[in-house]
ZAVEX-245707 format. One record per residue: residue number from 1; x, y, z of N, C-alpha, C in turn; residue in one letter. Coordinates in steps of 0.1 Angstrom, whole numbers, plus 2048, in hexadecimal, padded with zeros to 3 digits. Each point is the difference from the previous one (the first is absolute). Example, Ala and Ser with C-alpha at 12.3 -4.5 7.8 and 13.67 -1.06 7.14 Angstrom:
<setor><resi>1</resi><n_c1>884</n_c1><n_c2>7C7</n_c2><n_c3>84E</n_c3><ca_c1>7F7</ca_c1><ca_c2>80C</ca_c2><ca_c3>800</ca_c3><c_c1>809</c_c1><c_c2>80C</c_c2><c_c3>800</c_c3><resn>A</resn></setor>
<setor><resi>2</resi><n_c1>7FC</n_c1><n_c2>80B</n_c2><n_c3>7F9</n_c3><ca_c1>809</ca_c1><ca_c2>80B</ca_c2><ca_c3>800</ca_c3><c_c1>7F8</c_c1><c_c2>80B</c_c2><c_c3>808</c_c3><resn>S</resn></setor>
***
This chain:
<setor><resi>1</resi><n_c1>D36</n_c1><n_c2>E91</n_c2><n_c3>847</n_c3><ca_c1>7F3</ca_c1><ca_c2>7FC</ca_c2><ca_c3>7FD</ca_c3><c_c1>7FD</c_c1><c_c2>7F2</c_c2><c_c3>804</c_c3><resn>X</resn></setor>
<setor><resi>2</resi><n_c1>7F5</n_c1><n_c2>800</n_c2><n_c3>809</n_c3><ca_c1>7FA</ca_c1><ca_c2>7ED</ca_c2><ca_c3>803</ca_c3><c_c1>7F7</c_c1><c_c2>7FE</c_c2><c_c3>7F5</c_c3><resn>X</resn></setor>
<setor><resi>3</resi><n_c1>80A</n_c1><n_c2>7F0</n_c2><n_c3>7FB</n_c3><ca_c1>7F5</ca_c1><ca_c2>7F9</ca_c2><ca_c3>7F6</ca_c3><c_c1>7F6</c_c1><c_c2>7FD</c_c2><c_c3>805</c_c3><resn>X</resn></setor>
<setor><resi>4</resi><n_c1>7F7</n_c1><n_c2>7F6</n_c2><n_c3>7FA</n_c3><ca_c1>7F3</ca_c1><ca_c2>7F9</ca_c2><ca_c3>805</ca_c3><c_c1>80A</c_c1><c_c2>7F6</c_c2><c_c3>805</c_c3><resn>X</resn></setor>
<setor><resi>5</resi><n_c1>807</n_c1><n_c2>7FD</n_c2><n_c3>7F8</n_c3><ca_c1>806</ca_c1><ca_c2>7E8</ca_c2><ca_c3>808</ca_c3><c_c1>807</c_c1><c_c2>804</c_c2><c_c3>80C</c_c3><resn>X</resn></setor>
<setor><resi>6</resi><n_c1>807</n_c1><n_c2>80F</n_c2><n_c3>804</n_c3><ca_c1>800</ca_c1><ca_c2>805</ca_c2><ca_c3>80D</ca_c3><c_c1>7F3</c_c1><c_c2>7FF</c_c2><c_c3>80F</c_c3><resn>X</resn></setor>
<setor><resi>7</resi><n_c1>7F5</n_c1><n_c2>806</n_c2><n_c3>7F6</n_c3><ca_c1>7FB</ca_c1><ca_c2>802</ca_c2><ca_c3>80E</ca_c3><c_c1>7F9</c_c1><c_c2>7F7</c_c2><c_c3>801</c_c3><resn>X</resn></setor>
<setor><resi>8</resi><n_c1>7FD</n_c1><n_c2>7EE</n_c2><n_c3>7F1</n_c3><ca_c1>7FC</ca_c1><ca_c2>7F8</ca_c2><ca_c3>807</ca_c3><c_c1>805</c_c1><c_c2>7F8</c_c2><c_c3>808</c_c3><resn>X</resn></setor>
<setor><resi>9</resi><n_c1>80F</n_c1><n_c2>7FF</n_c2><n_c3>7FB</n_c3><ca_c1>809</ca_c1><ca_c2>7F9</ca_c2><ca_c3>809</ca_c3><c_c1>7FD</c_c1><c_c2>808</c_c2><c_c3>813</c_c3><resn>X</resn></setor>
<setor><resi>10</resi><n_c1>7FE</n_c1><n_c2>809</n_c2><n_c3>801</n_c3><ca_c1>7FE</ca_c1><ca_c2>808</ca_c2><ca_c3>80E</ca_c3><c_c1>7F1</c_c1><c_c2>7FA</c_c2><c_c3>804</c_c3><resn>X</resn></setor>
<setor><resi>11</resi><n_c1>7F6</n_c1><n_c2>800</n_c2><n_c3>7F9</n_c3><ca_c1>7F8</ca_c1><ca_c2>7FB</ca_c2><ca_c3>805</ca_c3><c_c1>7FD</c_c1><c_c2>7F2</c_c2><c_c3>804</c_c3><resn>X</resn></setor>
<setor><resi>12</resi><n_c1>807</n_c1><n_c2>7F6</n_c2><n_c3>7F5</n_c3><ca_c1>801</ca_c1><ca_c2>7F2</ca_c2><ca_c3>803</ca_c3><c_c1>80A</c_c1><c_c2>7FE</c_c2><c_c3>80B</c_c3><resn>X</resn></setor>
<setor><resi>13</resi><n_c1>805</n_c1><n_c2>805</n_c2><n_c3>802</n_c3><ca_c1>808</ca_c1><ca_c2>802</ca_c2><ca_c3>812</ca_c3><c_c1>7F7</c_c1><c_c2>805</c_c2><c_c3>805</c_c3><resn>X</resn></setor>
<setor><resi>14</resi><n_c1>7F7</n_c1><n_c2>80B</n_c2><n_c3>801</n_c3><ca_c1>7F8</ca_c1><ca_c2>807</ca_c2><ca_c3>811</ca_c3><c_c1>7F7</c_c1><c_c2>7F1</c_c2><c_c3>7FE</c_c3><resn>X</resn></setor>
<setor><resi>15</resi><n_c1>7FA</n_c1><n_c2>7FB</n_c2><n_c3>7F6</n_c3><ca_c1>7F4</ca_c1><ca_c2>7F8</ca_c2><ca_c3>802</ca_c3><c_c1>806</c_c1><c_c2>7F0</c_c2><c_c3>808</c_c3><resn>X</resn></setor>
<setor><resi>16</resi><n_c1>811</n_c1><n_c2>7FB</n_c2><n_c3>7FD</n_c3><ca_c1>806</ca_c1><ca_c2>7F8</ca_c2><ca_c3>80C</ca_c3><c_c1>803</c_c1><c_c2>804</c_c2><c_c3>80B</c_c3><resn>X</resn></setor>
<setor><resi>17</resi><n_c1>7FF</n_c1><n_c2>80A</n_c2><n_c3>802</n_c3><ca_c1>802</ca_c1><ca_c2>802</ca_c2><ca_c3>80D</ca_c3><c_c1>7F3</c_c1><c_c2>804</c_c2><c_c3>80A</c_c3><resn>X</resn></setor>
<setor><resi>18</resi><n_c1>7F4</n_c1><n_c2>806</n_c2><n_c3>7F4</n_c3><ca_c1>7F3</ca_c1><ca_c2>802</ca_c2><ca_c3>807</ca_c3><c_c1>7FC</c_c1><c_c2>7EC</c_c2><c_c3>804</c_c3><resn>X</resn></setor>
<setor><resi>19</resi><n_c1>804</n_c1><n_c2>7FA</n_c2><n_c3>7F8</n_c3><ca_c1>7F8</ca_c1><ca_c2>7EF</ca_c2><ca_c3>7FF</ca_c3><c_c1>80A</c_c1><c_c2>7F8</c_c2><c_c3>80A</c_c3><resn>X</resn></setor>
<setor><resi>20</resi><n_c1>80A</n_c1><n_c2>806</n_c2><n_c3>809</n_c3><ca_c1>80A</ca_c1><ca_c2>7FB</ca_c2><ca_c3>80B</ca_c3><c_c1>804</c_c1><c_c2>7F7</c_c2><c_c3>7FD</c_c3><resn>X</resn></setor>
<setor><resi>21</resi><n_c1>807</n_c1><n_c2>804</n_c2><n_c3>7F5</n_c3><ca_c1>810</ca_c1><ca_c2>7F9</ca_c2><ca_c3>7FA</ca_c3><c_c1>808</c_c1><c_c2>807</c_c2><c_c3>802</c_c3><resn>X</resn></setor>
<setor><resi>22</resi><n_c1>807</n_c1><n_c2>801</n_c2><n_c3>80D</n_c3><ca_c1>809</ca_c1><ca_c2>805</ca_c2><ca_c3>805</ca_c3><c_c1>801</c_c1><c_c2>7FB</c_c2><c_c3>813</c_c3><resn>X</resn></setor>
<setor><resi>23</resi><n_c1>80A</n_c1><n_c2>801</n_c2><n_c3>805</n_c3><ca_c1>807</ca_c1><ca_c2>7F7</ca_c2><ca_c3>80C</ca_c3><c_c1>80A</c_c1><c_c2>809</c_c2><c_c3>808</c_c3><resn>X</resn></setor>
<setor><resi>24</resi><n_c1>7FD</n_c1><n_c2>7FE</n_c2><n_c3>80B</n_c3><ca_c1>80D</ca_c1><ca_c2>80B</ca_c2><ca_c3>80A</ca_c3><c_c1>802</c_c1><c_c2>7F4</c_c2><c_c3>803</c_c3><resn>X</resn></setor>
<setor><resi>25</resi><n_c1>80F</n_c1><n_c2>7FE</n_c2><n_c3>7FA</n_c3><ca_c1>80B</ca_c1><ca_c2>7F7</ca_c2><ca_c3>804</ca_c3><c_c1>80F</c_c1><c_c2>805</c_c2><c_c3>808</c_c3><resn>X</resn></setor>
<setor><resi>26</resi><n_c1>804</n_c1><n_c2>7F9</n_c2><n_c3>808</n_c3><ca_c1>80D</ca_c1><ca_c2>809</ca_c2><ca_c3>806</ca_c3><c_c1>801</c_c1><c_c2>80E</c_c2><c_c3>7FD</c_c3><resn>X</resn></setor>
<setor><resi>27</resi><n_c1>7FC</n_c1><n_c2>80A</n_c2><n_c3>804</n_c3><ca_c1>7FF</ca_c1><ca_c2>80B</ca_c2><ca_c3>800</ca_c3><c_c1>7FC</c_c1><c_c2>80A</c_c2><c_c3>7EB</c_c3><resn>X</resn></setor>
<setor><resi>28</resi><n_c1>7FF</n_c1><n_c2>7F7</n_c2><n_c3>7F6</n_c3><ca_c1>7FB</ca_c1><ca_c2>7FD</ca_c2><ca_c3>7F7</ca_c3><c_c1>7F4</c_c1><c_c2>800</c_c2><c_c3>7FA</c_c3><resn>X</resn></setor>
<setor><resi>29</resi><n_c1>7FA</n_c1><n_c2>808</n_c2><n_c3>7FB</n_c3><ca_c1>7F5</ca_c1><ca_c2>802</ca_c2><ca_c3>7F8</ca_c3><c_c1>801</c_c1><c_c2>7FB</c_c2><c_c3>7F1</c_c3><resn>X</resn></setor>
<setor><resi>30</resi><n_c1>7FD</n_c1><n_c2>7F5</n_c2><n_c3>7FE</n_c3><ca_c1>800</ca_c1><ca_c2>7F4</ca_c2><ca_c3>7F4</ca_c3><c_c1>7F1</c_c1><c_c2>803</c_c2><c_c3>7FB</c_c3><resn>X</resn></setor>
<setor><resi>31</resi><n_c1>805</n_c1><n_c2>802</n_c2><n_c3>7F5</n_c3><ca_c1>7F0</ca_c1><ca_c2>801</ca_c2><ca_c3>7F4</ca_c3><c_c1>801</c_c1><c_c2>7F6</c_c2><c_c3>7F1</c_c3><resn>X</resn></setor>
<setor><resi>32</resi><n_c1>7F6</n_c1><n_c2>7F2</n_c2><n_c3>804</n_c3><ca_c1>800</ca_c1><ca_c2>7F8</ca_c2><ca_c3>7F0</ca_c3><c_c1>7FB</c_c1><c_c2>7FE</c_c2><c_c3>7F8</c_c3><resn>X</resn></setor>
<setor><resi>33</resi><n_c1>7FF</n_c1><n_c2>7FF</n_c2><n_c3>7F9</n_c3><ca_c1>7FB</ca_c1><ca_c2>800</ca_c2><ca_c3>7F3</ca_c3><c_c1>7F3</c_c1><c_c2>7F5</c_c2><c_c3>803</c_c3><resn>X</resn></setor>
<setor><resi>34</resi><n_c1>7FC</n_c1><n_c2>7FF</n_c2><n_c3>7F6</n_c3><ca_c1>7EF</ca_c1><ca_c2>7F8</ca_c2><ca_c3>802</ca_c3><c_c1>801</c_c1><c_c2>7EF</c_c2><c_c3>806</c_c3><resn>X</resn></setor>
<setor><resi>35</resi><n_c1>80E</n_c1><n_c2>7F8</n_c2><n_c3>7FB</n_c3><ca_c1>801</ca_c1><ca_c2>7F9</ca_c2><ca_c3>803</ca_c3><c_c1>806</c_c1><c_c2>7F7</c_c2><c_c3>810</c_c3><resn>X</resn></setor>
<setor><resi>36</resi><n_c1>801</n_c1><n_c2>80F</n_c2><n_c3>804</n_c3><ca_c1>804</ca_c1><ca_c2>801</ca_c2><ca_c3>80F</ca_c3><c_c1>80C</c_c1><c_c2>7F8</c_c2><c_c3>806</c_c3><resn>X</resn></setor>
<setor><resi>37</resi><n_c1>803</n_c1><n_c2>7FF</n_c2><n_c3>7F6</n_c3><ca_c1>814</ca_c1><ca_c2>7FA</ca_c2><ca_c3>803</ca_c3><c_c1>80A</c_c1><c_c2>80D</c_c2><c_c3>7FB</c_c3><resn>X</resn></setor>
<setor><resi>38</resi><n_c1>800</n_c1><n_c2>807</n_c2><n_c3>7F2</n_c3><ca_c1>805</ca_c1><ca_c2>806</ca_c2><ca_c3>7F9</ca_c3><c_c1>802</c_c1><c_c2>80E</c_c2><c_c3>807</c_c3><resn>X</resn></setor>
<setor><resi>39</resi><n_c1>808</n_c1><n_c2>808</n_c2><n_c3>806</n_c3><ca_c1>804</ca_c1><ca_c2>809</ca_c2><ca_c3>804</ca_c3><c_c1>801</c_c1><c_c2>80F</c_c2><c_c3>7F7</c_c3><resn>X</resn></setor>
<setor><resi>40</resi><n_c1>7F3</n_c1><n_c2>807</n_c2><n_c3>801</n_c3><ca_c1>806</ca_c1><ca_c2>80B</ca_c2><ca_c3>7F8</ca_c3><c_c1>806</c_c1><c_c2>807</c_c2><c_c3>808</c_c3><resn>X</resn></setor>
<setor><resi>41</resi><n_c1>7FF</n_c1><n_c2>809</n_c2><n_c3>805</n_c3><ca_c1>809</ca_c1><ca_c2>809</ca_c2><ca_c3>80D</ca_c3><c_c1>801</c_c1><c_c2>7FD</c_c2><c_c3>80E</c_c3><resn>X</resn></setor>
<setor><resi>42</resi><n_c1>80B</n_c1><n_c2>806</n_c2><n_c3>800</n_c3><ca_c1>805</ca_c1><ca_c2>802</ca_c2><ca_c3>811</ca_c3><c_c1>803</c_c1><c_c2>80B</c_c2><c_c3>805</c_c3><resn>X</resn></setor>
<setor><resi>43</resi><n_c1>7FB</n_c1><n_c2>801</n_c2><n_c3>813</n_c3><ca_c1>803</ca_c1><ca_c2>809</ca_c2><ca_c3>801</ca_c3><c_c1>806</c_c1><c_c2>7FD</c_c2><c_c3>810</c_c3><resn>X</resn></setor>
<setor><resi>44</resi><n_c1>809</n_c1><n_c2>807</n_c2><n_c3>804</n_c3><ca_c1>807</ca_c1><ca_c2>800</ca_c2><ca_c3>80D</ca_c3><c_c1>7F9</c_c1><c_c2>811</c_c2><c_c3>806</c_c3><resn>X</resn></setor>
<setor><resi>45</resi><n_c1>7F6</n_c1><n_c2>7F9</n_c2><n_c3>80E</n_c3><ca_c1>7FC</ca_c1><ca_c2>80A</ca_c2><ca_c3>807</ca_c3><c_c1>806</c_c1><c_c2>803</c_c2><c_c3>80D</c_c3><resn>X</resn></setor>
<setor><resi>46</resi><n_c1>802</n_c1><n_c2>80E</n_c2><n_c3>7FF</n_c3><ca_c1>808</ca_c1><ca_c2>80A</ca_c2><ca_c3>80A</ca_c3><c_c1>7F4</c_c1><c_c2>802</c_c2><c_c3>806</c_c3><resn>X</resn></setor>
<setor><resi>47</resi><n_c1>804</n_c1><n_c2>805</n_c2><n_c3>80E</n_c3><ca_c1>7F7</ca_c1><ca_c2>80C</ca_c2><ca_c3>809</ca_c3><c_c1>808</c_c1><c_c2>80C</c_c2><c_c3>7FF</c_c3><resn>X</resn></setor>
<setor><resi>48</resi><n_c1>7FC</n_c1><n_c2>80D</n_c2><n_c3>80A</n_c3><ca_c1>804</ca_c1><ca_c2>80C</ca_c2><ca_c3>7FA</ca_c3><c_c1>813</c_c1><c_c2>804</c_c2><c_c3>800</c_c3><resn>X</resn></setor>
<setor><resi>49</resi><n_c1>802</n_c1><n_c2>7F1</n_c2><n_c3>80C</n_c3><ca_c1>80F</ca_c1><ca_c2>803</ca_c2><ca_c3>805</ca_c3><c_c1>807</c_c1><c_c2>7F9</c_c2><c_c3>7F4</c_c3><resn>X</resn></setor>
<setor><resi>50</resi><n_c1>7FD</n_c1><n_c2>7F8</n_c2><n_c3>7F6</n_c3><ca_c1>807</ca_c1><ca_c2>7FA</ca_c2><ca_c3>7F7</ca_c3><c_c1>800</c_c1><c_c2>7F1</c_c2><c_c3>806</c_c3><resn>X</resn></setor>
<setor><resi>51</resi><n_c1>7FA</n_c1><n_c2>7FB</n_c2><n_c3>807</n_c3><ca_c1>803</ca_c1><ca_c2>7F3</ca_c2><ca_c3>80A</ca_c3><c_c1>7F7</c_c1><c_c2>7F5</c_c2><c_c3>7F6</c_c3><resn>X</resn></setor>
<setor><resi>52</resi><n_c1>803</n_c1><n_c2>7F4</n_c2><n_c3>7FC</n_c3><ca_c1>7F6</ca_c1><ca_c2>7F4</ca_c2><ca_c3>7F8</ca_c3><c_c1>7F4</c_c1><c_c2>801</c_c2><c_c3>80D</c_c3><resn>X</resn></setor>
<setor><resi>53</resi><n_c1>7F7</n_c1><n_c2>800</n_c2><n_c3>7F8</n_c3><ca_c1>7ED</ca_c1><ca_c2>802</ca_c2><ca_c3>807</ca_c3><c_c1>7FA</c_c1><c_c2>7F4</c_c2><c_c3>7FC</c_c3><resn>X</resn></setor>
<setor><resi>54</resi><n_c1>7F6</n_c1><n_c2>7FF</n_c2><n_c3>803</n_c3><ca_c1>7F0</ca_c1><ca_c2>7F7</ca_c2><ca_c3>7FB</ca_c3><c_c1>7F4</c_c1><c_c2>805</c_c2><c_c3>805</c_c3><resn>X</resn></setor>
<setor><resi>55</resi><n_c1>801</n_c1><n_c2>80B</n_c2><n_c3>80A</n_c3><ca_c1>7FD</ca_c1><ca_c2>80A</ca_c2><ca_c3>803</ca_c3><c_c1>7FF</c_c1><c_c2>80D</c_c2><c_c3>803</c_c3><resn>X</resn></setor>
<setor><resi>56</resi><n_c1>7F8</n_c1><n_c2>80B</n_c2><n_c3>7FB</n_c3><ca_c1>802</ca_c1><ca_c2>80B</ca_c2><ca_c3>803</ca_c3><c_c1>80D</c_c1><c_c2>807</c_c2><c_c3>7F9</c_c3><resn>X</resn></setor>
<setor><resi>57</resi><n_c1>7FB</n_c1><n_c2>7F6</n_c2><n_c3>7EC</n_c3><ca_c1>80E</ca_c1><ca_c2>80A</ca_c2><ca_c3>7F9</ca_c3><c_c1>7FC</c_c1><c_c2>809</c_c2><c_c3>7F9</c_c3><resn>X</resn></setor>
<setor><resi>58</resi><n_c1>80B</n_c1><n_c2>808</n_c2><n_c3>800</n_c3><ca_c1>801</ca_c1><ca_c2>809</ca_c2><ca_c3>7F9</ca_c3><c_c1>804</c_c1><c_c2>806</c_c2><c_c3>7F8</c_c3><resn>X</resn></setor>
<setor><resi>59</resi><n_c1>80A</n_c1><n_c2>7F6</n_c2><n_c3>7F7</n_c3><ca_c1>806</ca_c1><ca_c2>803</ca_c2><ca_c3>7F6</ca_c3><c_c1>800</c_c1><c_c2>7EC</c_c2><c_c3>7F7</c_c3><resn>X</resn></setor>
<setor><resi>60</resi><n_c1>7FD</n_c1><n_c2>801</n_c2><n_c3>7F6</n_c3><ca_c1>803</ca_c1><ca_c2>7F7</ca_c2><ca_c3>7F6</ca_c3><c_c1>805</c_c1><c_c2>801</c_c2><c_c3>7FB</c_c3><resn>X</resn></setor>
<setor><resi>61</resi><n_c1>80D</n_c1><n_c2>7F5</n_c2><n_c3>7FD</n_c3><ca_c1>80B</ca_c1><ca_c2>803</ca_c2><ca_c3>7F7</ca_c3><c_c1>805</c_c1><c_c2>7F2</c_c2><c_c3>7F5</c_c3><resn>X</resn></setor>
<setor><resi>62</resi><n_c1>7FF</n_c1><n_c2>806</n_c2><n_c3>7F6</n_c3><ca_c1>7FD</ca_c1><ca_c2>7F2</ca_c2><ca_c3>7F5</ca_c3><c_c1>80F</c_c1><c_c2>7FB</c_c2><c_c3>800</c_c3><resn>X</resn></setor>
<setor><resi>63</resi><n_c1>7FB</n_c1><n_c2>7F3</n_c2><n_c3>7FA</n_c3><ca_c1>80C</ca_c1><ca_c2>7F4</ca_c2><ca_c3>803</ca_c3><c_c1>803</c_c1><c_c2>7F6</c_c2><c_c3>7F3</c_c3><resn>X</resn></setor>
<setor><resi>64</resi><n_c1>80C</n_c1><n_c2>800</n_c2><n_c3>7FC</n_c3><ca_c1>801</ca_c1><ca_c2>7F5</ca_c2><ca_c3>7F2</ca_c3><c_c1>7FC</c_c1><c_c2>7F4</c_c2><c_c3>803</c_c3><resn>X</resn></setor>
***
């Protein structure tokens, strides 16, 4: 079962990343928080062969 502090936590992420707080860095999809230093996620973008992209990916794969 999703709580509510779930799906606000989900939507205070879509609304940073709708307001372009987020960065394609070295093959890296970086999303931050309001203050735009603070890193909430990462992600390492593949194309369909598994190859690092910044284009044309196809797979996102989250990162510690």
């Amino acid at each position: 079962m999703v709580t509510l502090e779930e799906v606000y936590n989900e939507v205070v992420l879509i609304r940073k990343i709708l307001t372009n707080r987020w960065k394609i860095i070295g093959n890296q999809l970086i999303i931050y928080d309001d203050d735009g230093e603070t890193v909430l996620l990462k992600f390492d973008l593949k194309d369909k062969d598994g190859n690092p992209t910044e284009t044309n990916v196809y797979e996102r794969v989250p990162t510690s």
